[in-house]
N, C-alpha and C positions, 0 to 999 in steps of 0.2 A: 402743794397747799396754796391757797390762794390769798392765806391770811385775813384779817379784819376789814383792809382797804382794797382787800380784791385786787388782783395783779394786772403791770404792763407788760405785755413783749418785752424782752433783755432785760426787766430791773429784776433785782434782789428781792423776792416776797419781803413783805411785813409782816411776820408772823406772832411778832410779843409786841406789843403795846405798852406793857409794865416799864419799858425805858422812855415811855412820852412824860414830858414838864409840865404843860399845860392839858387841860382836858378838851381832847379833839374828839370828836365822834364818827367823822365822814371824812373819808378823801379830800373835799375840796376844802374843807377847813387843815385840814393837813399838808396840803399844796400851796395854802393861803399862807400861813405858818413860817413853812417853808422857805415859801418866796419872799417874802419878808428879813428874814434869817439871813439867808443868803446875800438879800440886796445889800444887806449891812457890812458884810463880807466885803464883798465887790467893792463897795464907796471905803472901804478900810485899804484893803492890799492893793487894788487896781489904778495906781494911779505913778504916775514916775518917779514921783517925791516921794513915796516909799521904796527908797532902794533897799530888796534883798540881795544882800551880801553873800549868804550862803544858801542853797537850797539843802539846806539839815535837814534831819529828820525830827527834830523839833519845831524846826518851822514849819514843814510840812504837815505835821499834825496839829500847829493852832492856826493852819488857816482851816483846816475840816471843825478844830472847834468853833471857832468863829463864826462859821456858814452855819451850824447846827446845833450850835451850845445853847439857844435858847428854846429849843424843840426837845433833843434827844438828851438823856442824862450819856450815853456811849460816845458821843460825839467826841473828835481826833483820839482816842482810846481804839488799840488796834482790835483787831473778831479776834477773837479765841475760839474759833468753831470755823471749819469749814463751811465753805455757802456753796450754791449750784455754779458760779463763776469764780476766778479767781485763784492761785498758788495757794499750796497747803499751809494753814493759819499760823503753822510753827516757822514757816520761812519767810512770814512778811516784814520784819524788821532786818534783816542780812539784805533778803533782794531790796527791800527801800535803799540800806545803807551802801548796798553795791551802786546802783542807780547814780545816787546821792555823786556818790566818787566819778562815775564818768560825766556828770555835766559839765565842768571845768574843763574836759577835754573836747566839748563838742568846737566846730569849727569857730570862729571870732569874724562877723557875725556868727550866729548859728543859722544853717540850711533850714530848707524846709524839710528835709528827712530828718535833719537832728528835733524839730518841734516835733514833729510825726512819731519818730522814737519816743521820747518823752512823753507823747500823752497814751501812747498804746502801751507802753509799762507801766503808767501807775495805772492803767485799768486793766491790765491784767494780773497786776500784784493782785487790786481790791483789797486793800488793805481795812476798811473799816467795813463795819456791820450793814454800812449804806449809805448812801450819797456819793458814791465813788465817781459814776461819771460826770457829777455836779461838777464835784473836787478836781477829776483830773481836767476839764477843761481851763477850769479858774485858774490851778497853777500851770496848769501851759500857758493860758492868755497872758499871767503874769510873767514868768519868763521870756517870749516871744517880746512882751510889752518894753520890757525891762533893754533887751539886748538888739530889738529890731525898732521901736518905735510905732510897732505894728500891736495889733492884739485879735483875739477869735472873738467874732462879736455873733456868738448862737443864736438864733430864733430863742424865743420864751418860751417857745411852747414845744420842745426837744423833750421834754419830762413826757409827753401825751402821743399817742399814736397816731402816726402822718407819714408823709411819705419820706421828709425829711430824717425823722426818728430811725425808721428802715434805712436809710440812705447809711445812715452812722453807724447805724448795731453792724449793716453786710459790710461799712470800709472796718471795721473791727473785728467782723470774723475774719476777713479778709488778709488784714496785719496777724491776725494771730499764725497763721499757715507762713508768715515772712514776707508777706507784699505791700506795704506800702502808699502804693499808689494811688486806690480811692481815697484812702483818710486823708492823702496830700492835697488830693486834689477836695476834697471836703473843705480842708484849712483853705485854700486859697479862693475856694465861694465866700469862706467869712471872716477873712481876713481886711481888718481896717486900722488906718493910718488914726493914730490916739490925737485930738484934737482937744485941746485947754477950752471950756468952758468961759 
């Protein structure tokens, strides 16, 4: 089904609308929205002087409210329904929480395979209704940012079909089969050293 806003390669259809806040009628006012939402996001958590102390699972879910709470009413609220991607809706809070438990144990710094791990599990938990791969980038950049001084600084236009877009959806089928190595090397095309304004 291709939903109200018509579907992109790898994303989630939009199929109910009844969870939008404001009234959108077109894609790009819904990407306008969006990006907007988000930015607010970013200029919130993305920055060093916001130390995360823990990556919980309640953190984890008001940085998706954050990015989305002013679009979607579902926003950081896990699916309750299975989607075409993603772990069965009844194990997204266990594997978050399992997740959750091995960050502490990744290396000090963290590798580029420990950031790599991390963003290919919270997008293949998918734990919300939608914006997963917004989310997992954001809290990878934030973690990376936090423990490297580095962070993933994505094209804007990663949401829209390019070549880029494909580049990421195939390093994630990819990690899905256990390899790694495109998404690493993805991270290290846009990885940048965080610079104070």
């Amino acid at each position: 089904m291709n939903g109200p806003f018509g579907h992109i390669n790898g994303e989630t259809p939009i199929d109910d609308v009844s969870y939008l806040i404001p009234k959108i009628g077109t894609r790009r006012e819904l990407n306008q929205h969006e990006a907007k939402n988000v930015s607010k996001a970013v200029i919130k958590h993305l920055v060093p002087q916001c130390a995360v102390r823990n990556f919980d699972l309640s953190w984890i879910k008001a940085v998706h409210k954050d990015m989305f709470g002013d679009v979607w009413s579902w926003a950081g609220t896990y699916r309750q329904r299975n989607l075409s991607i993603g772990i069965a809706w009844q194990t997204v809070e266990s594997q978050l929480f399992d997740l959750c438990q091995c960050i502490p144990h990744f290396k000090q710094p963290p590798g580029e395979d420990d950031i790599a791990y991390l963003h290919h599990r919270l997008v293949f938990i998918h734990p919300f209704h939608n914006g997963n791969g917004r989310w997992a980038r954001l809290v990878t950049s934030i973690y990376q940012l936090h423990h490297t001084g580095t962070f993933l600084a994505w094209p804007d236009d990663l949401t829209e079909t390019n070549s880029v877009r494909e580049q990421y959806l195939d390093s994630l089928r990819t990690a899905d089969a256990g390899d790694l190595k495109k998404l690493i090397g993805l991270h290290a095309q846009f990885t940048q050293r965080f610079q104070e304004i």
